[in-house]
N, C-alpha and C positions, 0 to 999 in steps of 0.2 A: 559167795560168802559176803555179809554185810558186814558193817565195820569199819573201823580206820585202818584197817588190815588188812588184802583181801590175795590170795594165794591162788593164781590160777594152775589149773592142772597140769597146764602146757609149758611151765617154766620148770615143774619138774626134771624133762627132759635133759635141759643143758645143765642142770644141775650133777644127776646122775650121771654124766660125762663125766664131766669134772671131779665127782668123786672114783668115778674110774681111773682116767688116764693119770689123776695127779696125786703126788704124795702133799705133806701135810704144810712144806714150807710151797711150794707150786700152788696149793689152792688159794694160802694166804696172801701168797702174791698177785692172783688176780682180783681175789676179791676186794682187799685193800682199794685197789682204785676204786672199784664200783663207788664203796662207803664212802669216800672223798668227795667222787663225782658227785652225787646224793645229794650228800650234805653242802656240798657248796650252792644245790640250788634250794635247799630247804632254810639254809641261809639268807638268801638272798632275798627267797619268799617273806622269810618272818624281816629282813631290812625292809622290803617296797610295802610292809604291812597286810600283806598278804594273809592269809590263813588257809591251813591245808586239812580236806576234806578227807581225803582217802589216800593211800600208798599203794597202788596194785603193783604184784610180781604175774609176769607174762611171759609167754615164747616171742613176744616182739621187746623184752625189756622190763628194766624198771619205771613204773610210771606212777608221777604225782599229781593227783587232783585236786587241785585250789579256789578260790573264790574272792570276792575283793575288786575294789575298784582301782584298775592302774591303765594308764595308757600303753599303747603299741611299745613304745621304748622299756616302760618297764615289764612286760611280756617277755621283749628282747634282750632284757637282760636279768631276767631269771635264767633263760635259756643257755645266755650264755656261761655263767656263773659255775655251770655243771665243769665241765671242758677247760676252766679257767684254775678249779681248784684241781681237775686232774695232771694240769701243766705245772702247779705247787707240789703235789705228791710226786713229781716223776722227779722233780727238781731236789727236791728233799733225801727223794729215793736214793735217788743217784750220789749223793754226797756220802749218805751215811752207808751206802750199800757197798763200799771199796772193800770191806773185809767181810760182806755176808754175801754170796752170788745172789740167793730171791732177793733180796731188797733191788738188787742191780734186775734183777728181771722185772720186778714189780714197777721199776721205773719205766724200763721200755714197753712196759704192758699200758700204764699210765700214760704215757704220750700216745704212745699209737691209737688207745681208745679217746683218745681228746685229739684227735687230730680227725680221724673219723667221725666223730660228734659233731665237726664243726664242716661237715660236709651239705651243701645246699639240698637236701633231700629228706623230706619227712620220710619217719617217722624222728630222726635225729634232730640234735639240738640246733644245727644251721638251718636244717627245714624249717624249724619250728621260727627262726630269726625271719627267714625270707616269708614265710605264710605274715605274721604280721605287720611288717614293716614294708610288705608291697601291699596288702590289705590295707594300708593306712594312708599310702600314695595312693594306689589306681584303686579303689574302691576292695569291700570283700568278694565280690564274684573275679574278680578281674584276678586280684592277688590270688585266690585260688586255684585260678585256670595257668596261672604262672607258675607258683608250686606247684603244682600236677605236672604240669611239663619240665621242668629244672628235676622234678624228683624221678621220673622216669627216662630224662637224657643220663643223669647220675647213677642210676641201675643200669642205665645198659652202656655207659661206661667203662664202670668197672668188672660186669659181666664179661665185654669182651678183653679187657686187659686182663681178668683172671683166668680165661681160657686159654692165651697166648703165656702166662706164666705158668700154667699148669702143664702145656705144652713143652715147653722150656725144659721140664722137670724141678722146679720155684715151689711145688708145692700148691695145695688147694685153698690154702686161707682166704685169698680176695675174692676167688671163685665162690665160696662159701659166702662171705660176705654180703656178695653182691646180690645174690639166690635171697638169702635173709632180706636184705632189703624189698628186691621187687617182689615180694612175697607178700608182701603187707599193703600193699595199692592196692585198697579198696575199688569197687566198680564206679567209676564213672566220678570217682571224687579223689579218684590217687591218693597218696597217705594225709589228707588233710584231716586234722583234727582240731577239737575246739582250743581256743587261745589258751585255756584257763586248765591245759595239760602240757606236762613238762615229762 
């Protein structure tokens, strides 16, 4: 699809979950973060003067395409922006959630997905910190071959700690996680993508 909009087929899927397993205050609870996280980097965009291209939905995420002239730092902190208002929402969550449980869930869905955001490993928002801010130090091939390797020691981090918690009987969440993650290394360029995607 062309457009400022563009809906890939593949995000259907986790969607269609979520309207399975979740009733009506559970879905708002997850999603709420999402629109936070979003918007703190669509924020951030339109602060560093940025201007934004396209918004694609995907099986890897939400992702925003922008354009504009910013250095490595402001890259960096678009990226981080996302993860920054998800730690506001969790914060907010949690305050006003004492007499609603979703609001109290939406918090801890909030943090946990901004804490994993801020993990060194493309396609997430820490990847995205480390691709240009080593890109900026040791050149862009070098930064690259660095997030390549930080983003697949990271997947198979938490690969094998999700196996050992699943083991445990902890549940499959990190297991899942980690599978999503190393799932999106590309060949031979691991999840690197251009600066100028959030």
């Amino acid at each position: 699809m062309n457009g400022r909009f563009c809906l890939q087929p593949g995000a259907l899927l986790p969607a269609a979950a979520l309207v399975y397993i979740g009733n009506r205050y559970e879905i708002a609870a997850i999603l709420l973060p999402v629109l936070f996280h979003e918007l703190g980097h669509v924020l951030a965009l339109c602060l560093l003067g940025l201007r934004i291209r396209r918004f694609r939905v995907e099986l890897r995420g939400f992702c925003i395409e922008y354009y504009g002239e910013t250095g490595a730092m402001g890259h960096a902190l678009a990226a981080l922006a996302g993860p920054a208002a998800g730690v506001l929402w969790a914060f907010a969550a949690a305050v006003w959630g004492r007499s609603h449980d979703w609001l109290t869930l939406s918090a801890g869905v909030s943090l946990l997905l901004s804490i994993f955001n801020l993990l060194p490993a493309l396609p997430l928002d820490g990847g995205r910190v480390l691709l240009v801010l080593s890109g900026a130090v040791l050149g862009e091939r070098r930064g690259e071959r660095l997030t390549e390797a930080v983003s697949l020691a990271v997947g198979a981090a938490l690969l094998a700690a999700g196996f050992w918690l699943m083991l445990r009987g902890r549940g499959i969440a990190l297991l899942t996680a980690a599978v999503w993650l190393l799932c999106f290394q590309e060949n031979g360029r691991g999840l690197v993508k251009r600066p100028e995607m959030i």
